[in-house]
Phi, psi and omega in degrees: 000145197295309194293017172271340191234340182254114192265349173229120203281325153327275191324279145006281224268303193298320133034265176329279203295325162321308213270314185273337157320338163279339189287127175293126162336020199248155165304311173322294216288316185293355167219041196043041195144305207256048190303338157001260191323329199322314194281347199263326153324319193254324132016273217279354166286311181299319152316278171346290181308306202298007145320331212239295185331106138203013151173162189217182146226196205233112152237131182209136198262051144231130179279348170310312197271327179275030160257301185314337180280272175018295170279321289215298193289347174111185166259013159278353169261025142275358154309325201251106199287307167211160167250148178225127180250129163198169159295119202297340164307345188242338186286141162238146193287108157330127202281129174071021210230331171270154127260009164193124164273111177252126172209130212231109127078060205229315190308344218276313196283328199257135154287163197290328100026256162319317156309321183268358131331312184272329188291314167324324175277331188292335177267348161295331185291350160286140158279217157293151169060359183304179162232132178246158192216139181273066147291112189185138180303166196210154211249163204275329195236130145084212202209081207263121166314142170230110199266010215256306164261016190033067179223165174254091160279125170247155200272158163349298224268330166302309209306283168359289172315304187313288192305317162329292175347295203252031129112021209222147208247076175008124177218358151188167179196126180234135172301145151308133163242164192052033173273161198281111183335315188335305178290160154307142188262144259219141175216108129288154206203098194280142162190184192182000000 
């Protein structure tokens, strides 16, 4: 559980926002390093989705980084209807409006407490039949601090427990493959 490790939840969230205001705006840099990995993430995300996939928006609390989406995407960001910086602890999800909420190596940022508050707005922000889908690492034991980027990796059985919470009901989950033994191992987590 987050309140065993995040003991000042301000501290925690500006931390955070500190912490990626130093990151370059780059793919490396949005994945520490490991810019590597970008095509085979999105690969197996883009599989993942087209089950699901028509149309999103965009949140991210560094105005640095949706601008950089922005170019980044192309003539794919005229699919992304608006962008919004803010924290996912402060977004609320239009009501009745998505058919897919994606949130990517993100959760980490949120305390439990507060996730499970947004996946609530998030399943209210579904349309009929929508989805939300989780992609992010997960920790083999527990509830590990991250004091660098001020985050949290949680094991399987938290996240799980978290989606229960706010009230959306698991309809798939799949491990990330070919990523570097190094890392944490990577869960997508379909649910509604």
């Amino acid at each position: 559980m987050t309140s065993e490790v995040v003991e000042n939840e301000f501290e925690f969230y500006s931390k955070a926002e500190k912490y990626w205001k130093d990151v370059p705006a780059t793919v490396d840099g949005m994945l520490g390093g490991y810019g590597h990995i970008s095509s085979i993430d999105i690969n197996s995300s883009r599989k993942f989705l087209q089950r699901f996939l028509r149309t999103v928006d965009m949140v991210d609390v560094t105005e640095d980084f949706l601008t950089k989406a922005k170019s980044y995407l192309g003539e794919e960001g005229r699919r992304v209807r608006n962008y919004f910086c803010c924290g996912l602890q402060d977004f609320i999800p239009e009501p009745n409006s998505y058919d897919v909420i994606w949130i990517q190596w993100v959760i980490g940022h949120l305390t439990d407490n507060h996730l499970s508050d947004f996946l609530r707005r998030c399943r209210a922000g579904l349309r009929p039949n929508g989805i939300v889908v989780i992609k992010d690492n997960t920790a083999q034991e527990g509830v590990i601090m991250d004091d660098v980027d001020s985050s949290v990796c949680r094991e399987l059985a938290v996240v799980r427990r978290l989606i229960r919470s706010a009230g959306l009901r698991l309809l798939a989950e799949e491990r990330q493959e070919n990523f570097p033994d190094e890392i944490y191992h990577v869960y997508t987590f379909a649910m509604r």
